[in-house]
KOLVO-167293 format. One record per residue: x, y, z of N, C-alpha, C in turn. Coordinates in steps of 0.02 Angstrom, whole numbers. Example, Ala and Ser with C-alpha at 12.3 -4.5 7.8 and 13.67 -1.06 7.14 Angstrom:
% KOLVO-167293
<node <660,-284,390>,<615,-225,390>,<660,-165,390>> <node <642,-112,354>,<684,-53,357>,<645,2,394>> 
This chain:
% KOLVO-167293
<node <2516,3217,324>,<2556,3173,367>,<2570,3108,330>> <node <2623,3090,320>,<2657,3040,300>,<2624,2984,339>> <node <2596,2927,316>,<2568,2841,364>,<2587,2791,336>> <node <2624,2759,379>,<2644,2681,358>,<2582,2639,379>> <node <2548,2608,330>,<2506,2551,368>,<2532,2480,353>> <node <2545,2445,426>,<2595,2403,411>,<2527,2345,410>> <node <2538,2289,354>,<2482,2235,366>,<2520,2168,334>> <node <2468,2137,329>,<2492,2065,279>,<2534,2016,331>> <node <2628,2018,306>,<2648,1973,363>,<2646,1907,350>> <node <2671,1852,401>,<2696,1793,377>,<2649,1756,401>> <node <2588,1779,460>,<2561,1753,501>,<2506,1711,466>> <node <2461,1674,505>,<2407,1626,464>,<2331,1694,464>> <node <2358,1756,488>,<2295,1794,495>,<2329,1846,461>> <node <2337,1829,383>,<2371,1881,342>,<2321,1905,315>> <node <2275,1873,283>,<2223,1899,229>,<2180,1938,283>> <node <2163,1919,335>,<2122,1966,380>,<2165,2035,392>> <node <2216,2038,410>,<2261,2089,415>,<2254,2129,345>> <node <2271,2111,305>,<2264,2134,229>,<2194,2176,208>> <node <2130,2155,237>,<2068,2155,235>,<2067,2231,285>> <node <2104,2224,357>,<2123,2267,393>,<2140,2335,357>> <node <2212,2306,320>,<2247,2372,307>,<2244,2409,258>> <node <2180,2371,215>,<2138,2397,129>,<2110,2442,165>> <node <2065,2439,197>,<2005,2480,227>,<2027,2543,284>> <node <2093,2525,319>,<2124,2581,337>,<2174,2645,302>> <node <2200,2609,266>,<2229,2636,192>,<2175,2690,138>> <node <2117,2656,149>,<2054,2709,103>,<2039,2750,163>> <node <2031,2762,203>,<2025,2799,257>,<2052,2844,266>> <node <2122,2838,274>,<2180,2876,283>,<2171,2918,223>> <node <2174,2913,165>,<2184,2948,92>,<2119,3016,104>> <node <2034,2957,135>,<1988,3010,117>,<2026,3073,185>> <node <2048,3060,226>,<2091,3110,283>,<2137,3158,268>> <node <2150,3145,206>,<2215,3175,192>,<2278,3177,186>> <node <2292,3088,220>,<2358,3072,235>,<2394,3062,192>> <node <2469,3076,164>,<2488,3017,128>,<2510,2965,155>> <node <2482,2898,122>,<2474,2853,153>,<2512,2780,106>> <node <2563,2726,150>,<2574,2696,107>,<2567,2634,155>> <node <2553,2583,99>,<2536,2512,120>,<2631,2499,145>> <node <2618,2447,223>,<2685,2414,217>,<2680,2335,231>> <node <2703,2279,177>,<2669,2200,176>,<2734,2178,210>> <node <2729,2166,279>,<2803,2159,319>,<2829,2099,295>> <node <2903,2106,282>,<2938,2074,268>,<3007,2065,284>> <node <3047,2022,257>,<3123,2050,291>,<3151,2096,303>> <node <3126,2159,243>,<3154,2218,238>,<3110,2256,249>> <node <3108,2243,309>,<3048,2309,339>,<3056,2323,380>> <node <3125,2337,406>,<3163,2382,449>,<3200,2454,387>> <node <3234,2410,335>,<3250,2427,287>,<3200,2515,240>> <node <3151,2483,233>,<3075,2489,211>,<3057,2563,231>> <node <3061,2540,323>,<3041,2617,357>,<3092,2660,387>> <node <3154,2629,361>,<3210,2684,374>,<3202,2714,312>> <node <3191,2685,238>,<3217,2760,196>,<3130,2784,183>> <node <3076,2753,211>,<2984,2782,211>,<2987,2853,256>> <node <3022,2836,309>,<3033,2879,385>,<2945,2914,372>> <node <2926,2883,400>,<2844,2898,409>,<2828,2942,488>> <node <2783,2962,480>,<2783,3026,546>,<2726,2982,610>> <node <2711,2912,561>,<2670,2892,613>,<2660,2798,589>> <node <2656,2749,605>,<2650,2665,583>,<2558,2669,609>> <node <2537,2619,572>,<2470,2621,592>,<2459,2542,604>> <node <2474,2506,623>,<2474,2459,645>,<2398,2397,617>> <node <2421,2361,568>,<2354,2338,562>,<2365,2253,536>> <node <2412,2252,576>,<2430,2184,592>,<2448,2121,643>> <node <2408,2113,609>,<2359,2047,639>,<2414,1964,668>> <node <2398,1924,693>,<2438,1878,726>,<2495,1881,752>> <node <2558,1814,730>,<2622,1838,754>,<2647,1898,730>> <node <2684,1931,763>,<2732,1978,744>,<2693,2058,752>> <node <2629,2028,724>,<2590,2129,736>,<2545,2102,805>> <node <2528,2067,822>,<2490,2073,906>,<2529,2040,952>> <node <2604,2013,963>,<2653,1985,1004>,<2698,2039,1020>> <node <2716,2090,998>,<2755,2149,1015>,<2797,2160,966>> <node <2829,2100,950>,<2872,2123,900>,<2901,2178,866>> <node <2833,2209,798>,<2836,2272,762>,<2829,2312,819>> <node <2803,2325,859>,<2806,2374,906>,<2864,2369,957>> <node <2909,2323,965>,<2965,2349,998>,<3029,2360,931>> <node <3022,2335,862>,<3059,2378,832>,<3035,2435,798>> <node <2975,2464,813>,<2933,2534,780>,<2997,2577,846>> <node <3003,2543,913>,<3014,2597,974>,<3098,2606,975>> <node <3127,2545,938>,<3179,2572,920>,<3224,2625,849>> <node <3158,2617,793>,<3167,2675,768>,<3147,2727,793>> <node <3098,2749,834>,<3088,2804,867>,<3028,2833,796>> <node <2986,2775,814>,<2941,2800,739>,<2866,2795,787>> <node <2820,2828,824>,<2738,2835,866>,<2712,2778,808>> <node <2658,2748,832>,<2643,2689,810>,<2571,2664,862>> <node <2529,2657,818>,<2443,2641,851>,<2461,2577,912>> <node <2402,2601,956>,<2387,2542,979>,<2451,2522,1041>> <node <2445,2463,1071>,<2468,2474,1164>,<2566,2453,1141>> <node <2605,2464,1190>,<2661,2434,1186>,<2668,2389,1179>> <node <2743,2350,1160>,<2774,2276,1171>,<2748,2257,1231>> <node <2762,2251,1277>,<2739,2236,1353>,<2660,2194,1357>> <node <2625,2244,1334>,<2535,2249,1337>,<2527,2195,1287>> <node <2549,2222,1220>,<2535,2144,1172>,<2582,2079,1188>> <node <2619,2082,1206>,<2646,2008,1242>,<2600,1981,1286>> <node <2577,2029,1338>,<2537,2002,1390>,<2460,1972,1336>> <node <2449,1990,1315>,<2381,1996,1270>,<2381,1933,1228>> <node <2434,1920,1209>,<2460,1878,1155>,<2467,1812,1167>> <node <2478,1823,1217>,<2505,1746,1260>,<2438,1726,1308>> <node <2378,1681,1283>,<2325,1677,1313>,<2340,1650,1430>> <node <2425,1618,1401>,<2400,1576,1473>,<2446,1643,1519>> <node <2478,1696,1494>,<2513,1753,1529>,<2440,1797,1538>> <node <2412,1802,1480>,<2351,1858,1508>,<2318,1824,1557>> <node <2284,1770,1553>,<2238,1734,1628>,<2251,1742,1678>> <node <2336,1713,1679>,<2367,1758,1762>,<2378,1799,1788>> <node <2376,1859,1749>,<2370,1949,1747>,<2310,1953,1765>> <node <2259,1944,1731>,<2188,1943,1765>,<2176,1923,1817>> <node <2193,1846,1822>,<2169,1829,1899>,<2226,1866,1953>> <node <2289,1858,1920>,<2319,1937,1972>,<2280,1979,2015>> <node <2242,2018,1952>,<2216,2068,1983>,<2146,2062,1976>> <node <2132,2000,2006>,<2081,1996,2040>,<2008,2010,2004>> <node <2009,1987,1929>,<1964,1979,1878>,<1947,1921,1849>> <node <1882,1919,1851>,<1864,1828,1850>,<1875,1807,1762>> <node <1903,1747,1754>,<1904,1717,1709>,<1889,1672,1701>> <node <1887,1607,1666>,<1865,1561,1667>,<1919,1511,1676>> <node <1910,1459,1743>,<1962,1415,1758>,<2003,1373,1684>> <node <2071,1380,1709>,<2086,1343,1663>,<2177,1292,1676>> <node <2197,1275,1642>,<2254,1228,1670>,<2285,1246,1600>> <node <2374,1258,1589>,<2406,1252,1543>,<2463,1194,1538>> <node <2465,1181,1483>,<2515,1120,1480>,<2568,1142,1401>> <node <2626,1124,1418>,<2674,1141,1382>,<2696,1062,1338>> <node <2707,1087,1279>,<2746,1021,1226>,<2771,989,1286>> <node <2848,1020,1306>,<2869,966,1339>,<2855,930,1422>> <node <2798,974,1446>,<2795,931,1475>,<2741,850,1453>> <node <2707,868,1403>,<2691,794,1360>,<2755,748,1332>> <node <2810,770,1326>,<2844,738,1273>,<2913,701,1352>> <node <2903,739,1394>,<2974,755,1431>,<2949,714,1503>> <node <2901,748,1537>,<2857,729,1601>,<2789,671,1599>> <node <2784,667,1561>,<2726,624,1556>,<2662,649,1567>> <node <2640,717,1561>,<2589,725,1577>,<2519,719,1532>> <node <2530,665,1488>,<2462,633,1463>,<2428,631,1502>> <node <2482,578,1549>,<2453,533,1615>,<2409,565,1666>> <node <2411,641,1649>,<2366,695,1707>,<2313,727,1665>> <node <2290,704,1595>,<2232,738,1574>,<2162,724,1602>> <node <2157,651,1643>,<2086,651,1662>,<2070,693,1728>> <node <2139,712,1792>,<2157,745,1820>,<2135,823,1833>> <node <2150,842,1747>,<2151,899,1738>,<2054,937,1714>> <node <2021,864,1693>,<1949,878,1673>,<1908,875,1727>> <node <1935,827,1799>,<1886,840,1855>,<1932,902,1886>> <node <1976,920,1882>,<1994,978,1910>,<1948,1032,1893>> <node <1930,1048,1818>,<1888,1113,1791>,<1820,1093,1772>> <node <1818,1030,1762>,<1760,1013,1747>,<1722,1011,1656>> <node <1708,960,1649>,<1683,958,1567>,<1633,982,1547>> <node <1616,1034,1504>,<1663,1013,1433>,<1721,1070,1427>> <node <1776,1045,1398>,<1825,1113,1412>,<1834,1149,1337>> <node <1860,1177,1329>,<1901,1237,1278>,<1976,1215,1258>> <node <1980,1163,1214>,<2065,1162,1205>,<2095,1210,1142>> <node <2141,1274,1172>,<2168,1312,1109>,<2248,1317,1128>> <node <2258,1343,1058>,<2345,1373,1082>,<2344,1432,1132>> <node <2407,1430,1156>,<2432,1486,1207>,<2432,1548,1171>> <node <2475,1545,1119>,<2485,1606,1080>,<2469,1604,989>> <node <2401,1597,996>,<2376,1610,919>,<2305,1649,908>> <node <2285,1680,873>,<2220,1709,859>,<2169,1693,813>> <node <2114,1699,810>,<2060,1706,752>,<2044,1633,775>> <node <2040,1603,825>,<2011,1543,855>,<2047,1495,824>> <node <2110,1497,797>,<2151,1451,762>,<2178,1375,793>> <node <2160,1319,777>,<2193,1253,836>,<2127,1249,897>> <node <2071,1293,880>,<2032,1294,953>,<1980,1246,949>> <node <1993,1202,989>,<1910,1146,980>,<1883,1119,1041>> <node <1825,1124,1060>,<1774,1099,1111>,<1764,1025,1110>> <node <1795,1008,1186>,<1789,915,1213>,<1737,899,1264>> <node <1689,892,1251>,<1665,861,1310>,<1661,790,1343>> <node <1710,757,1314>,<1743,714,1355>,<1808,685,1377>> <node <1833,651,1420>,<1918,643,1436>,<1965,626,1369>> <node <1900,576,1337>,<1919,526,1267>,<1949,572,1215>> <node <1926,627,1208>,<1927,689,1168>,<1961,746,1158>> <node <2014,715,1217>,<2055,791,1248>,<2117,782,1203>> <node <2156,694,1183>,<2217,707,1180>,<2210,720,1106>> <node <2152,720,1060>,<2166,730,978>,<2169,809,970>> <node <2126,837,1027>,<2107,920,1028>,<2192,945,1033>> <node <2229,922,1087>,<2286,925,1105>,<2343,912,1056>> <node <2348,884,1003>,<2372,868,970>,<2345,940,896>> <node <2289,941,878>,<2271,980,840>,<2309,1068,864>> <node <2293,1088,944>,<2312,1144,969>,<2391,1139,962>> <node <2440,1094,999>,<2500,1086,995>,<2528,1087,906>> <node <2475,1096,855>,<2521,1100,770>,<2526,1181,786>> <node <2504,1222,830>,<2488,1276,804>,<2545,1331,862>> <node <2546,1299,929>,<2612,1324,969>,<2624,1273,1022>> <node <2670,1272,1071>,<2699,1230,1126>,<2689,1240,1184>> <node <2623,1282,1180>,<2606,1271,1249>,<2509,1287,1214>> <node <2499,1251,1283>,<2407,1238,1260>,<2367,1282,1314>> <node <2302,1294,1318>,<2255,1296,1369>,<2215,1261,1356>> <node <2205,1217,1410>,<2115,1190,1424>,<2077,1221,1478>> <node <2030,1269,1445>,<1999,1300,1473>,<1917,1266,1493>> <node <1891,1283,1536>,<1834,1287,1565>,<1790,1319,1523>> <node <1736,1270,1490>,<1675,1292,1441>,<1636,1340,1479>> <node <1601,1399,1484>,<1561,1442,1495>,<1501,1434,1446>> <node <1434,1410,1482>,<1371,1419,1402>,<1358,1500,1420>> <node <1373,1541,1413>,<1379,1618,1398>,<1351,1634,1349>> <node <1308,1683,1340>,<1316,1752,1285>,<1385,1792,1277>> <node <1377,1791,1214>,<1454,1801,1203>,<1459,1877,1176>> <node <1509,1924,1234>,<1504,1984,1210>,<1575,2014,1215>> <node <1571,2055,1158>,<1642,2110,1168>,<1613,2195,1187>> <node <1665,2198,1229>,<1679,2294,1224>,<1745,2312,1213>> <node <1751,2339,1167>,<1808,2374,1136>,<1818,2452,1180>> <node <1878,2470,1193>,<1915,2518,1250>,<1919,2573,1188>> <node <1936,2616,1201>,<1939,2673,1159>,<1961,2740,1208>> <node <2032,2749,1216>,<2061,2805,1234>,<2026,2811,1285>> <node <2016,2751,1358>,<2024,2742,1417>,<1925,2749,1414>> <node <1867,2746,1370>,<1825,2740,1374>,<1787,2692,1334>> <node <1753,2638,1353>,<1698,2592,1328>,<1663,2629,1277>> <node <1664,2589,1204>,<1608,2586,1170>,<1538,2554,1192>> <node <1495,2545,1149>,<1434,2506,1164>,<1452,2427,1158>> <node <1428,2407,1202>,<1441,2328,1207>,<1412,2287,1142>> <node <1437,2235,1108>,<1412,2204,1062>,<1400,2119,1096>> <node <1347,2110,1068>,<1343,2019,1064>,<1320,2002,1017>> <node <1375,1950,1040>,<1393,1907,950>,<1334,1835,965>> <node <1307,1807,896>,<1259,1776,893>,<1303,1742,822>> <node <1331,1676,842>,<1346,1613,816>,<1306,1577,775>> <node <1294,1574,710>,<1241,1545,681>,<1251,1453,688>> <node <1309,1433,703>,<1309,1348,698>,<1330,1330,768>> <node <1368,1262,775>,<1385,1246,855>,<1444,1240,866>> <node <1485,1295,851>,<1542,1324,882>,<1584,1381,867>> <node <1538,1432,921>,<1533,1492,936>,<1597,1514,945>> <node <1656,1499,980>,<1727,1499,966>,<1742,1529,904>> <node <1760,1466,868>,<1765,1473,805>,<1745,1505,751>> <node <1674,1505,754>,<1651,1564,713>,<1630,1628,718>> <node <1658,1666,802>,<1648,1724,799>,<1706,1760,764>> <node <1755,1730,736>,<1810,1760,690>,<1828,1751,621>> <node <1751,1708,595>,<1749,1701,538>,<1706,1735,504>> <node <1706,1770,448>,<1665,1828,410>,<1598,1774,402>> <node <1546,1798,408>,<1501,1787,377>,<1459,1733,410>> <node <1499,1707,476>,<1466,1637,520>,<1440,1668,574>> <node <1436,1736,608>,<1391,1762,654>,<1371,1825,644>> <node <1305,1844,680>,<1263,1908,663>,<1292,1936,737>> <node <1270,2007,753>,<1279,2027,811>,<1225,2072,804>> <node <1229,2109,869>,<1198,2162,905>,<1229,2195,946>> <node <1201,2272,906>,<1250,2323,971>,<1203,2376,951>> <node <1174,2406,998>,<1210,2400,1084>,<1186,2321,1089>> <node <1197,2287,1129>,<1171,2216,1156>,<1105,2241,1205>> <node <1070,2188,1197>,<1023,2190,1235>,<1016,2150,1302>> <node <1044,2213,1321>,<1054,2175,1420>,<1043,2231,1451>> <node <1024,2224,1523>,<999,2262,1563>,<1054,2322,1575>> <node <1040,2376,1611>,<1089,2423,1618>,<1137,2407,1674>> <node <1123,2340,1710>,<1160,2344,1781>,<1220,2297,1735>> <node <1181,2251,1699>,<1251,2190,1670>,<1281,2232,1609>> <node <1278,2279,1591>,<1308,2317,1553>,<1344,2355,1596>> <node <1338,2397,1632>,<1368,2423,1683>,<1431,2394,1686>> <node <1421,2329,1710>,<1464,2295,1754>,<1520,2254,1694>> <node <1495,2246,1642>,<1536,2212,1570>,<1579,2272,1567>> <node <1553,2339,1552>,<1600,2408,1530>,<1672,2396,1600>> <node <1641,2398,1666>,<1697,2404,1699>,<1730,2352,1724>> <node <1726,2293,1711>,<1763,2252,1687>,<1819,2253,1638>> <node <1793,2268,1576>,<1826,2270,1496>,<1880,2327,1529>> <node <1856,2405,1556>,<1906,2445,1584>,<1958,2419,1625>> <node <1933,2358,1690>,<1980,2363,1726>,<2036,2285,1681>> <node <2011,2260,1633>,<2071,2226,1592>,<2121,2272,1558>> <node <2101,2304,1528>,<2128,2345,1488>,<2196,2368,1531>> <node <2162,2379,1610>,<2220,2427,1621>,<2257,2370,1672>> <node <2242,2317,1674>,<2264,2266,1704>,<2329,2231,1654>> <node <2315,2245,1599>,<2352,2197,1544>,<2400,2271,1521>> <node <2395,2319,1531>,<2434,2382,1520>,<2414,2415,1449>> <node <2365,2404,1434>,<2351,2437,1352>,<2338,2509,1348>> <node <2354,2518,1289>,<2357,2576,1285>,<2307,2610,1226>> <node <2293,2670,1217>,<2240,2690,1152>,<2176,2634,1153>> <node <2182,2600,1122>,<2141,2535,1119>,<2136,2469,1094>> <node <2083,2424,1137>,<2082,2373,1131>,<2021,2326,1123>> <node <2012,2243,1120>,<1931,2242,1118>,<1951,2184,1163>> <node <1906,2175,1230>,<1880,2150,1276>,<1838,2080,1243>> <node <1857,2039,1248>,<1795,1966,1229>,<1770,1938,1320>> <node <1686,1930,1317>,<1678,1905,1394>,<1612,1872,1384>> <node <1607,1819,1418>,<1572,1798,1444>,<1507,1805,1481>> <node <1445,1821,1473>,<1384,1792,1516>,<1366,1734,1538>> <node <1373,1705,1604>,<1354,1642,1616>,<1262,1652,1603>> <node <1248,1608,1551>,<1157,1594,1559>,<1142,1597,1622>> <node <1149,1561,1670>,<1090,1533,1725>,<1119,1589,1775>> <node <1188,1599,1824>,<1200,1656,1841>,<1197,1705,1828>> <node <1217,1720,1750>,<1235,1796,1736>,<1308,1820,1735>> <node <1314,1798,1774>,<1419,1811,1783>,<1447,1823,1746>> <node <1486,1875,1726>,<1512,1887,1686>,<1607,1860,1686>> <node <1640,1842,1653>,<1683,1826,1649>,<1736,1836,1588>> <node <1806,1874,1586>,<1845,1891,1519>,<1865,1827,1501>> <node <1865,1818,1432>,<1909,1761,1395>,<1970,1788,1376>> <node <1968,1852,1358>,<2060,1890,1322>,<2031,1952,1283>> <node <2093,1975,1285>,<2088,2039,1259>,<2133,2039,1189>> <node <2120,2068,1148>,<2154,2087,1077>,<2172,2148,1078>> <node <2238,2164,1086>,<2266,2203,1057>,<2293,2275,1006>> <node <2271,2223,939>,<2275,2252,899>,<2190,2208,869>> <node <2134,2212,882>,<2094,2214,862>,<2083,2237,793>> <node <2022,2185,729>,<2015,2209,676>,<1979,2275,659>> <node <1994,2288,595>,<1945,2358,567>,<1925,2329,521>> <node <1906,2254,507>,<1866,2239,454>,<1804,2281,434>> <node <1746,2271,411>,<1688,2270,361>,<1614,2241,459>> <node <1677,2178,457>,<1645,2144,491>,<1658,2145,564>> <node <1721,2174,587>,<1738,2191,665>,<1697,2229,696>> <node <1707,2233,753>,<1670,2237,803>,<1695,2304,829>> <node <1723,2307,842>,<1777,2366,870>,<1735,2425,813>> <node <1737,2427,762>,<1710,2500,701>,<1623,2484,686>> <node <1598,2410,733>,<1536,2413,745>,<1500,2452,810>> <node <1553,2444,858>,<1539,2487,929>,<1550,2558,899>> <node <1612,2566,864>,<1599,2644,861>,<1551,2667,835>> <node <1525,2635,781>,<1463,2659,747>,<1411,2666,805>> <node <1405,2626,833>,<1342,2630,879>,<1351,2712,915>> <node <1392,2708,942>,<1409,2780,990>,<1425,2843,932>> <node <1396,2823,876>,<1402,2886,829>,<1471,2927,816>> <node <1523,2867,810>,<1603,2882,784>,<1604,2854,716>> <node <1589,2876,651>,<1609,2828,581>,<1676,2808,591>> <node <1689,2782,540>,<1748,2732,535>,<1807,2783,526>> <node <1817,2858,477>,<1869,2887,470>,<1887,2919,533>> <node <1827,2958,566>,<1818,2985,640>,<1876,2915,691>> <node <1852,2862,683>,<1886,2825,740>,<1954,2806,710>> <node <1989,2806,646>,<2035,2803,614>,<2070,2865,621>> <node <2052,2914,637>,<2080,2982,647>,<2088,2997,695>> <node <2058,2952,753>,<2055,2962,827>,<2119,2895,859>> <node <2128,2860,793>,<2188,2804,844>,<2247,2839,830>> <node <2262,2868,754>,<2325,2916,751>,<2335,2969,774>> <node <2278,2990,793>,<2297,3065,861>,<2330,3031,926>> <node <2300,2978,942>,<2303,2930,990>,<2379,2918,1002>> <node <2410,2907,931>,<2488,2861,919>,<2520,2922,931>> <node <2500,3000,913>,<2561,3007,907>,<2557,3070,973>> <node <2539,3040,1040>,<2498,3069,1097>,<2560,3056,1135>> <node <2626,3081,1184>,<2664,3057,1206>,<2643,2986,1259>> <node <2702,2924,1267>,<2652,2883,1297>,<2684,2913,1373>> <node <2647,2879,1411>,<2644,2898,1485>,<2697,2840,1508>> <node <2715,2849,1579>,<2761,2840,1608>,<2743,2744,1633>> <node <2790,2699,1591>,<2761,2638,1626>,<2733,2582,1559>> <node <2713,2636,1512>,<2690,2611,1455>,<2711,2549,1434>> 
């Protein structure tokens, strides 16, 4: 079978993507595929009209491979392609569109308030940031709307602190969230063809856990996690009912919350197109449930090229 693995890209999460699509690329070969790298570019419409590949493997990362983009022009070549629709990664992509899908349907998240460039530049709403911290309460979460790998994301715990965070998030897109700090254990479950892997928690070696759960080499984890069977229970059907809340498809990885003193569990967002690093999480759960890495690489392109269902 002919595989495009599309990676790289213009995005600031190229080298991770790249890192992605090395390690899916050796995969594919030990499978049998022929398999060719694709480093998107202008001509990469061009690219996979004269490649005509029997399947895209999707292993790209930020704008353009987790916003829909490649996947709503993969659907106008009429080329099966890993991982959920345009639709699902828009929703996914866009942190302050997924929150309201969730709390839609009635899945707890963590309070939060969005504010757009212009209404700072246009409305005045500086003038409503202290407003907005007794509204949710301190210390908050200031990141972009639509960026990944914790990019622009920095922790304020005070009013004084909000408008430089705001300024740092706003280099990165034009609309912000200030979210509501959770002191949580911090865990993912990755979806897998409408079933939960083993839950992982991530363990932050410095003081900001944000940030360095998407940096190689700045947190350890554990999986399975060590939590009781009822709060595992209840994390798995959670992570399920996002998944199908946000419309994804094949799979995805769930990031959530443990409140310490409650327990509560709560989603922060879902990814999409989740990594296959060395170091992801997503080919750490599979390991746990006894899927190696080619097994779950062989299981997303059965996946892609599975007709999609009605709604997709």
């Amino acid at each position: 079978m002919r595989v495009a693995v599309l990676q790289g890209g213009r995005s600031l999460e190229r080298q991770v993507s790249l890192q992605t699509g090395q390690r899916v690329e050796e995969s594919l070969r030990r499978l049998g595929h022929e398999v060719h790298g694709v480093d998107i570019d202008h001509a990469f419409v061009r690219t996979l009209g004269d490649l005509r590949p029997d399947v895209a493997f999707v292993a790209l990362h930020g704008e353009d491979g987790e916003d829909g983009t490649v996947q709503e022009l993969l659907e106008v070549l009429g080329i099966p392609y890993t991982g959920s629709a345009p639709a699902a990664c828009e929703r996914c992509w866009d942190k302050v569109v997924a929150k309201r899908t969730l709390a839609g349907a009635g899945i707890a998240t963590p309070d939060a308030v969005s504010v757009s460039e212009s209404a700072f530049k246009q409305l005045g709403a500086a003038d409503a940031l202290v407003l907005v911290g007794e509204r949710i309460g301190f210390p908050l979460v200031v990141k972009p709307s639509r960026q990944g790998s914790a990019l622009g994301l920095r922790m304020v715990q005070r009013a004084e602190e909000v408008p430089a965070a705001l300024v740092a998030a706003l280099s990165y897109d034009d609309r912000v969230l200030l979210e509501h700090h959770v002191d949580g254990r911090d865990l993912s479950v990755s979806v897998l063809d409408d079933e939960t892997l083993p839950v992982v928690e991530v363990h932050p070696r410095g003081v900001d856990p944000y940030a360095e759960r998407y940096t190689i080499g700045e947190t350890t984890f554990t999986c399975p996690a060590d939590l009781d069977a009822a709060t595992i229970a209840a994390a798995e059907d959670l992570a399920l009912r996002a998944f199908h809340a946000l419309g994804c498809r094949g799979f995805a990885r769930v990031d959530l919350l443990a409140d310490r003193v409650t327990g509560e569990l709560t989603v922060l967002e879902v990814d999409a197109v989740p990594g296959l690093t060395h170091t992801s999480y997503l080919p750490v759960a599979a390991e746990a449930a006894g899927i190696g890495f080619d097994a779950l690489v062989a299981r997303l392109v059965e996946l892609a090229l599975q007709p999609a269902s009605a709604g997709a």
